[in-house]
C-alpha positions as CSV (number, residue, x, y, z in Angstrom):
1,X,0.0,0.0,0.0
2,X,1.4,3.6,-1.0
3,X,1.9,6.4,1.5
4,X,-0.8,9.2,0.5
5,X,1.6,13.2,0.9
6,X,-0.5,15.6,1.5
7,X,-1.7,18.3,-1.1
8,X,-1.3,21.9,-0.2
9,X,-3.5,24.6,-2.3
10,X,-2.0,28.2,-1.7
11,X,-4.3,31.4,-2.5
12,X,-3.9,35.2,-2.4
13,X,-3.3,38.6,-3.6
14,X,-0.1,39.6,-5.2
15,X,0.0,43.2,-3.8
16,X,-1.1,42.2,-0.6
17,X,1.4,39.0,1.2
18,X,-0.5,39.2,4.3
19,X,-3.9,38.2,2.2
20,X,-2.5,34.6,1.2
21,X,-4.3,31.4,2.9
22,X,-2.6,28.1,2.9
23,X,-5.2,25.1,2.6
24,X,-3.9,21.2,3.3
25,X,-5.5,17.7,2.7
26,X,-5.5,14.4,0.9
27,X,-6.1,13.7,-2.3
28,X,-10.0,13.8,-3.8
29,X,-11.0,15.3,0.2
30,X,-12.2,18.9,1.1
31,X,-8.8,21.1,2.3
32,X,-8.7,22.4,5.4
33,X,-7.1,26.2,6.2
34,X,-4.2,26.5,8.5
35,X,-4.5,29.1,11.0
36,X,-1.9,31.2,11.0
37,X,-1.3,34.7,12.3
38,X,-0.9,37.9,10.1
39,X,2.6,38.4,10.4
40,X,3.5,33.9,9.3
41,X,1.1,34.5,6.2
42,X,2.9,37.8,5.4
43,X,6.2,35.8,5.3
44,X,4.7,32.7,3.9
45,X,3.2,34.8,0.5
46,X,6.4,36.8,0.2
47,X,8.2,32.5,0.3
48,X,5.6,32.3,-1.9
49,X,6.1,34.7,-4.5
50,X,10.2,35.5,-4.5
51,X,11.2,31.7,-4.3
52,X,7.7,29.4,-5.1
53,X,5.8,27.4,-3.7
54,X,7.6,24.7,-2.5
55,X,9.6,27.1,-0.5
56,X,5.9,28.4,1.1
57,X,4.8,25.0,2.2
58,X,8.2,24.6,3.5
59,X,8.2,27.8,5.9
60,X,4.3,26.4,7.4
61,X,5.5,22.7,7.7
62,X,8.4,24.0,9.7
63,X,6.1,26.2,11.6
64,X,4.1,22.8,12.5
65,X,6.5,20.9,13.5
66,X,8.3,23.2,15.7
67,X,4.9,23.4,17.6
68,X,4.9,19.7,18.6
């Protein structure tokens, strides 16, 4: 049996970093948004936009797992 990732759906404004919403879940099932405050989605859309988005994902997943 495989191991399902995780699919990560980023949206937001260009002009605006602190607008993006990051939105995680499996495969063919509804996302859910992370919470995060104003000044982690300001730094996650800026990730997003100078370096892509694998760069984005990789700034929240840290966040995550330094909360555990």
């Amino acid at each position: 049996m495989r191991k399902t990732s995780f699919e990560y759906h980023i949206h937001g404004y260009r002009y605006a970093p602190e607008s993006f919403h990051i939105y995680k879940g499996l495969p063919g099932q509804e996302k859910t948004e992370l919470p995060l405050s104003d000044e982690q989605r300001y730094q996650m859309g800026y990730l997003y936009l100078t370096q892509g988005i694998k760069s984005a994902v990789d700034y929240v997943c840290l966040l995550y797992t330094s909360d555990a």
